[in-house]
N, C-alpha and C positions, 0 to 999 in steps of 0.2 A: 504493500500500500504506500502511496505518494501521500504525504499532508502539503498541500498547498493554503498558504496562508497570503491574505491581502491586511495591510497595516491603515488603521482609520483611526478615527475617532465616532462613537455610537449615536451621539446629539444630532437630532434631525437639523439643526442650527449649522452642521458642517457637510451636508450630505454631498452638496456641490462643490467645495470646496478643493483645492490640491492636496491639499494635506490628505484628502482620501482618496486619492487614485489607485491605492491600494484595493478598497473596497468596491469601486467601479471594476477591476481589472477580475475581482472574485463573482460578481454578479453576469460579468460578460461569460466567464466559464460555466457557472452554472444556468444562464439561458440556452447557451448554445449544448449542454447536456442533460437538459431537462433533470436540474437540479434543484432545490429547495433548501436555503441556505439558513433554516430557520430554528434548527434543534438548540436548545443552550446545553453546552457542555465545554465544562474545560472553560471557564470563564470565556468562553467563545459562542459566535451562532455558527451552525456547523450544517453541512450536507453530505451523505455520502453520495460515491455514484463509480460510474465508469468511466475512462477517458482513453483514447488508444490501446484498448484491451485491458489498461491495467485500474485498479480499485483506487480509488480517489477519497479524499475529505479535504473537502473545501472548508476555509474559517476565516470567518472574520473577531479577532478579538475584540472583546468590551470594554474590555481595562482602561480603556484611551490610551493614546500612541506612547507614550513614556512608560509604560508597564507592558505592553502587549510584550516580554517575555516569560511573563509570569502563565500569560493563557498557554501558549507555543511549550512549555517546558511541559505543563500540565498533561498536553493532547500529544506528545508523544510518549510520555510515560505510560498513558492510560493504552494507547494504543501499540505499543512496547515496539515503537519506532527508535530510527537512531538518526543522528545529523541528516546521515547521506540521504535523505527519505525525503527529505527536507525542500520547499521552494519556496520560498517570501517574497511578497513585490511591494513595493514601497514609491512615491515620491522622490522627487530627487529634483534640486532646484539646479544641480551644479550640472546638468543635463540641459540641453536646448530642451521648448516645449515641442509638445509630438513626437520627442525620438525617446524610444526605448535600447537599455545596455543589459545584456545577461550576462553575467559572469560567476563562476563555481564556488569562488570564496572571496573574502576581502573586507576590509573594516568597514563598519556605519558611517567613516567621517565623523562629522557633528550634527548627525538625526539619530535622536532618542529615540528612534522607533524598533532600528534594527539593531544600536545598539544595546538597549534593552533585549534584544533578542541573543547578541552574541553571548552576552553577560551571562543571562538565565540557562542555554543552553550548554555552554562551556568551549564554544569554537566559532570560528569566523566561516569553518569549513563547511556549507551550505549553500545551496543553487539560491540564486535572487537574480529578481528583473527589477532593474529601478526603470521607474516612466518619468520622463523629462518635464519638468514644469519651468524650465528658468526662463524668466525675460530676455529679449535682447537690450535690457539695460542694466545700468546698477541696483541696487537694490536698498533701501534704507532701513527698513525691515524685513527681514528674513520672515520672521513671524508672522506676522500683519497680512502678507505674502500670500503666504500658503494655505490661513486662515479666513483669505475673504471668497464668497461665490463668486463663481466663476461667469464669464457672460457669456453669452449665447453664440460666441463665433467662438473663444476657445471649447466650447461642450461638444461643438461641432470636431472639433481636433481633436478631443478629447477620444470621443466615440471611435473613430477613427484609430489613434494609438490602444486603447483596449482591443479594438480588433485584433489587432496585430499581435498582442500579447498573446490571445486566442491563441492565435497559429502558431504561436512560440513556444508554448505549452505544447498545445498537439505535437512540435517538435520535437521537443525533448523528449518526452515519451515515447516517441514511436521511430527515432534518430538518433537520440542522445544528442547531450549540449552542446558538443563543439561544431553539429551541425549545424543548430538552433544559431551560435553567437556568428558560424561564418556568413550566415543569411542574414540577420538582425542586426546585428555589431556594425553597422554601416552609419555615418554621420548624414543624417538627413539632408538632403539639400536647399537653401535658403533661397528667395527669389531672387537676390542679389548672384549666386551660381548660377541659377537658371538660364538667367538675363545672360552671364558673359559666355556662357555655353551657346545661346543662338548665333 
């Protein structure tokens, strides 16, 4: 069994938000597998189901994003998982918006989401897709950032980049990751490229 896990916050106040792209990227899998993300366990709302032949639990933890490793340490014990089993997606401002990065392991940086999860779990050793929220400007608050709803042209990109997660998953599952990062791992291209590419 895979546990795949999206990092949020539970307050209908952040549903829209960046800081939950996490939980966008868990609802996008379980629509496209007729899944139900709704059971509480493991301080998480959870689904089973199937994805590329193999047994799935989707979760979104409750904790809000600075503890979600308290859920994740929780839901693989219960389920007498280990690291490797492991896939977390998270926000990532240090990412252009709309580009997703998968990689096998690697530190949180400075988001309390996943490292709250390194922490809890005891390794950095774990599959994760972060999804790109960063402006093409500076930033004056990171927080503020991440935390306000989103409008209606990035929800559109939004949609868009969880798609893509979709397929990314189905990837790895049914390919394994380094096929998943040689197709994904690509740096979006900005219209400013497009434009000198004609």
């Amino acid at each position: 069994m895979r546990l795949i896990v999206g990092l949020g916050n539970p307050d209908p106040e952040y549903q829209w938000t960046p800081h939950n792209l996490g939980f966008m990227a868990i609802d996008e899998l379980a629509n496209r597998n007729a899944i139900r993300v709704e059971r509480p366990e493991g301080k998480a709302l959870v689904g089973r189901g199937k994805l590329a032949g193999e047994d799935i639990l989707l979760a979104k933890p409750q904790t809000y994003m600075n503890l979600s490793g308290i859920s994740v340490r929780e839901l693989l014990e219960k389920y007498e998982l280990v690291p490797a089993d492991l896939l977390v997606m998270w926000d990532e401002v240090q990412l252009p918006f709309g580009t997703i990065r998968i990689d096998r392991k690697g530190s949180g940086g400075s988001h309390n989401g996943p490292n709250s999860v390194i922490g809890s779990v005891g390794t950095q050793d774990f599959y994760r897709i972060r999804l790109g929220c960063g402006p093409d400007h500076p930033l004056s608050s990171r927080k503020d950032f991440v935390l306000r709803p989103m409008k209606k042209a990035e929800l559109e990109v939004v949609a868009e980049m969880v798609g893509e997660v979709g397929d990314a998953v189905e990837m790895i599952l049914e390919k394994g990751i380094e096929a998943a990062m040689n197709k994904f791992n690509r740096r979006k291209k900005s219209e400013a490229d497009e434009q000198q590419e004609k």
